[in-house]
C-alpha positions in Angstrom: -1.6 -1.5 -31.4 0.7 -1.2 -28.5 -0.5 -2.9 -25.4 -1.4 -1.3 -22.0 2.0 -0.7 -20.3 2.6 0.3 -17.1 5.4 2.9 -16.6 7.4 2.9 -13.1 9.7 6.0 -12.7 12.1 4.4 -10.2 14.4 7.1 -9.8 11.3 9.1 -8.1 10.6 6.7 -6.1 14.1 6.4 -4.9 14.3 10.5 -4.4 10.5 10.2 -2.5 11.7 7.0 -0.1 15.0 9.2 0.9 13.2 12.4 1.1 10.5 10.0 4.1 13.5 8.6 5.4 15.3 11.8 6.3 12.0 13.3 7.8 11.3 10.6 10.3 13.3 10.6 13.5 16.4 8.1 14.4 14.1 5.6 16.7 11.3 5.6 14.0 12.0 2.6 11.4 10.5 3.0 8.0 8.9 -0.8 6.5 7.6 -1.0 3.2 4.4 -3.1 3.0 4.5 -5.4 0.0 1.5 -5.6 -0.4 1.1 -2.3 -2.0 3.2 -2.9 -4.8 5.6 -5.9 -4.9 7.1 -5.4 -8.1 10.8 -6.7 -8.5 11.8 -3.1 -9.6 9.9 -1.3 -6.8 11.3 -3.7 -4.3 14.7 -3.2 -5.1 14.5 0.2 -5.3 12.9 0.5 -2.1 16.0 -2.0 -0.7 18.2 0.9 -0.6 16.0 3.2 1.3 13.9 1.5 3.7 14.8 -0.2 7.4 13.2 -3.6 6.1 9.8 -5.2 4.4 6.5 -6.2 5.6 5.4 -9.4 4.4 1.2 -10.5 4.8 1.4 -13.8 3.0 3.6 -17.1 2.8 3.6 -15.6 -1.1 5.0 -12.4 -0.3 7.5 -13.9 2.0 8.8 -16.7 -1.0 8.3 -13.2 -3.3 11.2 -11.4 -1.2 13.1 -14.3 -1.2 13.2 -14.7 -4.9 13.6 -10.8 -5.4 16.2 -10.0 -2.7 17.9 -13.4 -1.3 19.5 -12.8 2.2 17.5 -10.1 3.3 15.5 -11.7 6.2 11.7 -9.9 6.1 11.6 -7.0 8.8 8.0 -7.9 9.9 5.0 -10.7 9.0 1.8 -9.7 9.2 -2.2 -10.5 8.4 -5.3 -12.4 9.6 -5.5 -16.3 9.7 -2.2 -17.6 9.6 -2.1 -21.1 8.9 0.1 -23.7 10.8 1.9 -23.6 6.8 2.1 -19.3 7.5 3.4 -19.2 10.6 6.3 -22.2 9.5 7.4 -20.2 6.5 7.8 -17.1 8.8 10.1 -19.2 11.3 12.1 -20.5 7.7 12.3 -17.0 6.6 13.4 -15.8 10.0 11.2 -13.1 10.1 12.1 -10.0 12.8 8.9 -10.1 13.9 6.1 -11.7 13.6 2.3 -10.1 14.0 0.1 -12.3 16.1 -3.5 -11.8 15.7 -5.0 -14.0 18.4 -4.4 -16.2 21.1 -5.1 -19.5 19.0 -2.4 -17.9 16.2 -0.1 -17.2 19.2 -0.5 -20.8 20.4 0.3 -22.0 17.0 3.5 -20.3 16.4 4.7 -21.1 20.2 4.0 -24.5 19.5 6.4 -24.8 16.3 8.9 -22.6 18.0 9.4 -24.6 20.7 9.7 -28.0 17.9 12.6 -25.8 16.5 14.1 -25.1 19.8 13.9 -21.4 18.6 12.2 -18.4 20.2 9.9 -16.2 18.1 10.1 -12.2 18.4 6.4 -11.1 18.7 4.7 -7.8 18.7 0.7 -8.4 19.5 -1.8 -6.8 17.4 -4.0 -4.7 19.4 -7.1 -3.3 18.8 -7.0 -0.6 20.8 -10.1 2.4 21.2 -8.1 5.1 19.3 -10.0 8.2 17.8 -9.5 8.2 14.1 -10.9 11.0 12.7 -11.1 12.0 8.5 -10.1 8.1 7.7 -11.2 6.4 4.9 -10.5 2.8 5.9 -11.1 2.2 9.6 -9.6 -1.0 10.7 -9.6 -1.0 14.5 -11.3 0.8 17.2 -14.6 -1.0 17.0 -15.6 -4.5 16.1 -13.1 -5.8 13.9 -11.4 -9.2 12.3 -8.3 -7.8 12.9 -5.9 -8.3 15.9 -7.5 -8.9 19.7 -8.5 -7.3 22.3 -6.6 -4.7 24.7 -7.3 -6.9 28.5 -6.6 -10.6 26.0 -3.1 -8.7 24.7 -2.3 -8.0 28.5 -3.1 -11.1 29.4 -0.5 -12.9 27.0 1.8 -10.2 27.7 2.0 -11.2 31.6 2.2 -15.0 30.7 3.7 -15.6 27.1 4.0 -19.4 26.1 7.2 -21.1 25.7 9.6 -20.2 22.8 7.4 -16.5 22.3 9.1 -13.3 23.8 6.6 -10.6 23.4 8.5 -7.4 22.3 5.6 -5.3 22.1 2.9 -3.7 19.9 1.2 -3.5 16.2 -2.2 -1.5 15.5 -2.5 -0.9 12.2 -6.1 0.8 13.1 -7.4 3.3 9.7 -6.2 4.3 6.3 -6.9 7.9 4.8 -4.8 9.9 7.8 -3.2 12.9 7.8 -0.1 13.8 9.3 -1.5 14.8 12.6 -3.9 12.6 13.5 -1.6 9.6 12.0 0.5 10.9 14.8 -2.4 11.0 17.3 -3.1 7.7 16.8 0.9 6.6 17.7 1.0 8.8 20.7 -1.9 6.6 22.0 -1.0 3.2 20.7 2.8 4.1 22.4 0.8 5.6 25.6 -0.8 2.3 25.8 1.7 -0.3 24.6 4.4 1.3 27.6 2.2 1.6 30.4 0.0 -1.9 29.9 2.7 -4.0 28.7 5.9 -2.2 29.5 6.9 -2.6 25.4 10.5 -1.8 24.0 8.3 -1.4 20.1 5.4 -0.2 19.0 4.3 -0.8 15.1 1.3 1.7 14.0 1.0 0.0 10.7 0.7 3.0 8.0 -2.6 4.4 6.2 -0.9 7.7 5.5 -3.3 10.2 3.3 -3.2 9.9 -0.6 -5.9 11.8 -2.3 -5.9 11.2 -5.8 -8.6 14.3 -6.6 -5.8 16.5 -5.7 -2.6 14.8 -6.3 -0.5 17.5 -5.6 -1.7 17.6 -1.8 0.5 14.8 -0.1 0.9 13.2 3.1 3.1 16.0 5.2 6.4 13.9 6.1 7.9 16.3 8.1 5.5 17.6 10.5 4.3 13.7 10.8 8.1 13.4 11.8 8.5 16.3 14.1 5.3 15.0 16.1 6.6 11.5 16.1 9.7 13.1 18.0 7.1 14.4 20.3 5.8 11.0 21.1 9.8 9.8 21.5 10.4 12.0 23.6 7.2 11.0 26.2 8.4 7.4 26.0 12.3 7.1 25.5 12.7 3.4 26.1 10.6 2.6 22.9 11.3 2.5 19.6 8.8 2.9 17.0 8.0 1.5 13.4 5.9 2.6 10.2 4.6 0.4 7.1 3.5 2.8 4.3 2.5 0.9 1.3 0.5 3.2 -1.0 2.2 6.5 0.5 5.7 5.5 -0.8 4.4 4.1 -3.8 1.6 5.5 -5.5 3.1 8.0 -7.2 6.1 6.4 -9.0 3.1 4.5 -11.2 1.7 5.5 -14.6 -1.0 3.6 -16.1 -0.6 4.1 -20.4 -3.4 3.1 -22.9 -4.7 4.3 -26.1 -8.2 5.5 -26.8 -9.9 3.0 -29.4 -12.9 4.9 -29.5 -14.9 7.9 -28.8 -19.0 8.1 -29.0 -22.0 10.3 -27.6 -24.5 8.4 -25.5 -27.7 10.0 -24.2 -25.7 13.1 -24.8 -22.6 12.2 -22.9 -19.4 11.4 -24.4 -17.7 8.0 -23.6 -13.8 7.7 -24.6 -12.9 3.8 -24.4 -9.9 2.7 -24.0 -7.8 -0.6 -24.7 -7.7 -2.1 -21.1 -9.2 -1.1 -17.8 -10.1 -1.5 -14.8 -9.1 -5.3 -15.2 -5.7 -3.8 -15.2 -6.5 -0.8 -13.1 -8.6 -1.7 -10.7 -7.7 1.4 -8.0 -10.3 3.8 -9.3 -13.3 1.0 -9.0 -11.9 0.2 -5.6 -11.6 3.4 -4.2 -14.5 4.9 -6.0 -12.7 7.7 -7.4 -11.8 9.1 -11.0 -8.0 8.5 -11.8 -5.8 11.4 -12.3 -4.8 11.4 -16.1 -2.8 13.9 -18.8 -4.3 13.5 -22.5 -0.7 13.1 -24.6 -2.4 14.0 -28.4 -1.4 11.8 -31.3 -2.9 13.8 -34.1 -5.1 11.3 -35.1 -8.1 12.8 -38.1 -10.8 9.9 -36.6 -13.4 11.1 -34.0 -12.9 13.5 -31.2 -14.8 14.8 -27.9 -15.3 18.3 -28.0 -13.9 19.2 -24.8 -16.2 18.9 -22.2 -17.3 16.3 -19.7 -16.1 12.9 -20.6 -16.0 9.3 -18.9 -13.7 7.0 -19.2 -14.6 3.1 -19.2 -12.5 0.2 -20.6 -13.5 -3.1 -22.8 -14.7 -5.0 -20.3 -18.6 -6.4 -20.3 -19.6 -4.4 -17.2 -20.9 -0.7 -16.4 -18.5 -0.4 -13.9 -15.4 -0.9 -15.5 -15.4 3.3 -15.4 -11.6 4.9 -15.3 -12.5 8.3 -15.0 -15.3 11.1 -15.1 -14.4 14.5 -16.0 -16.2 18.1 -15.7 -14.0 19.1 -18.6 -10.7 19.3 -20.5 -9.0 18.8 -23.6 -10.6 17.3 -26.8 -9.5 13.4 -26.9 -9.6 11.9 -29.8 -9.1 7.9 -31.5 -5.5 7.4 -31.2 -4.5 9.6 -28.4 -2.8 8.1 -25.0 -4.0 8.6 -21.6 -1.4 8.5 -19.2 -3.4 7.9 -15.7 -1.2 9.0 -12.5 -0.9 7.8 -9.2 -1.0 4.0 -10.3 2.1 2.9 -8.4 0.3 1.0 -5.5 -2.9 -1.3 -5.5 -3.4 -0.9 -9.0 -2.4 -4.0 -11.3 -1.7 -6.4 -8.2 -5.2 -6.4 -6.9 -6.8 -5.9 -10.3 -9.6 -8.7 -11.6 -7.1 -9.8 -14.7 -8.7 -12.6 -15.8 -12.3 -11.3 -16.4 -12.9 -11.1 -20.2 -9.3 -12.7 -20.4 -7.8 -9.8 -21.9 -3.8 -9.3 -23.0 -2.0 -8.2 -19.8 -0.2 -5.0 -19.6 3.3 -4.1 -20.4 5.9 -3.2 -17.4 8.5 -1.0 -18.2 10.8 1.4 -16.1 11.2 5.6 -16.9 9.8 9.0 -17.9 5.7 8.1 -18.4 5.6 10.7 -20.8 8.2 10.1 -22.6 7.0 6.4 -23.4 3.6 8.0 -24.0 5.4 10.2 -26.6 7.0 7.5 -28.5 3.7 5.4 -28.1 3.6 2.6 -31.0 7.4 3.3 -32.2 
């Protein structure tokens, strides 16, 4: 049996970066976060394309380094840094570097000045911005992430030694669409130029992807035409993205074969080799993942056609891919090809529970490696 494989179309994603890229204005730089997706091919892809990478983690800077040598990192980001962190980010010679808190901001000073370097900073912020429709809220309210608006101005009016605070990051929801994403950067910019005077101001990403209708994306270019707007108010700054998941979800395609098909209760179940150790998105997010049935013309047990769920071979009820109201007949031997798998899928997947194979990796047309399935 052919294992799991994961199918990357890079060429899309290549076509999809470009197409962002030309939408967004001249002062708006577009960052990939690596976090998303850092695989080699997806990185270097995206190399081409995008102004530069955010890293979260010491691995994901030593990650870029391995994949793309001489490119310094664009941006480093995340909560507690360690002393460990913050030194691999002055190594790397990060653009920027995220500070979360005045202890962090201390810390990195601190070893900055040991270097006889100084550090470009943006502070995170979280600021009291309306976010309306998100489906992650990360700011605004009570939060682990990034400090508060009268500590930021504080630092701003006295930075430490070796620190030269550029401006502003508030990465504050997930789940927005193109206006209010650009709601939430007029007032992040509104605030960053008249409290501390910035020359940057980073809004993180969190740009819509609903994978119940995958054909309804994140509108680029009226989410570029506003950020113009904001440009325009506030012509000394220049402003930065991170998409993750928007540029990369949908270059990913999730393959596996159905090992078996069964009634329960009067339900059908089709199970499939793999899961959501390998796909873990649909678990995550708590949706059902977008998927074409690619017929093998097997003789063995089929559904009939109606509603069907999904689950995989792990030891747990909720290792569930999919439920659907109806749809073709699958049968033993079919493929699934699940869309949309391009960003937090295998890299935040639980892939040693049951210690199952991993997946494949390879590059190209999904359905075309679903056609040739086992060949």
């Amino acid at each position: 049996m052919t294992r799991p494989t994961y199918v990357y179309d890079l060429a899309a994603l290549a076509a999809h970066a470009a197409a962002v890229r030309a939408a967004l204005p001249e002062r708006v730089e577009l960052l990939y976060a690596v976090k998303a997706n850092p695989d080699p091919g997806i990185l270097r892809t995206l190399a081409e394309a995008v102004h530069g990478f955010e890293a979260a983690s010491r691995g994901e800077l030593d990650h870029l380094a391995t994949v793309l040598p001489g490119r310094r990192p664009a941006a480093f980001a995340g909560p507690g840094k360690t002393d460990a962190d913050l030194g691999a980010a002055l190594r790397a010679q990060v653009g920027r570097v995220h500070v979360e808190s005045t202890t962090e901001l201390g810390r990195l000073a601190a070893q900055a000045r040991a270097a006889g370097r100084t550090v470009d900073v943006l502070l995170r912020v979280n600021l009291p911005v309306a976010t309306p429709g998100a489906s992650l809220v990360m700011g605004g309210r009570a939060s682990p992430f990034g400090m508060d608006p009268r500590e930021a101005i504080r630092l701003a009016d006295d930075p430490p030694a070796g620190i030269r605070i550029r401006g502003v990051h508030a990465h504050l929801a997930s789940g927005l669409d193109a206006v209010v994403a650009a709601s939430v950067a007029r007032g992040v910019a509104q605030w960053a130029v008249r409290h501390l005077r910035a020359e940057e101001v980073n809004v993180g990403g969190g740009m819509s992807v609903n994978y119940a209708d995958p054909d309804r994306r994140f509108d680029w270019h009226r989410y570029g035409r506003l950020l113009g707007e904001v440009l325009a108010e506030h012509p000394t700054i220049r402003l930065r993205i991170e998409p993750g998941r928007a540029l990369a979800v949908y270059c990913g395609s999730y393959l596996t074969e159905v090992v078996d098909v069964k009634r329960s209760h009067g339900q059908w179940f089709v199970i499939v080799a793999g899961g959501t150790h390998h796909l873990r998105t649909p678990a995550a997010k708590g949706h059902s993942q977008p998927f074409v049935v690619v017929p093998r013309g097997g003789d063995g047990p089929r559904t009939d056609g109606g509603p069907v769920t999904v689950v995989g071979q792990l030891c747990t009820p909720k290792d569930v891919l999919a439920h659907t109201a109806d749809g073709p007949a699958i049968a033993v031997g079919d493929v699934l090809v699940f869309a949309m798998a391009g960003a937090y899928a295998w890299n935040i997947s639980h892939r040693d529970f049951l210690l199952h194979d991993p997946p494949d990796f390879r590059t190209g047309d999904p359905l075309l490696h679903a056609r040739r399935w086992g060949r």
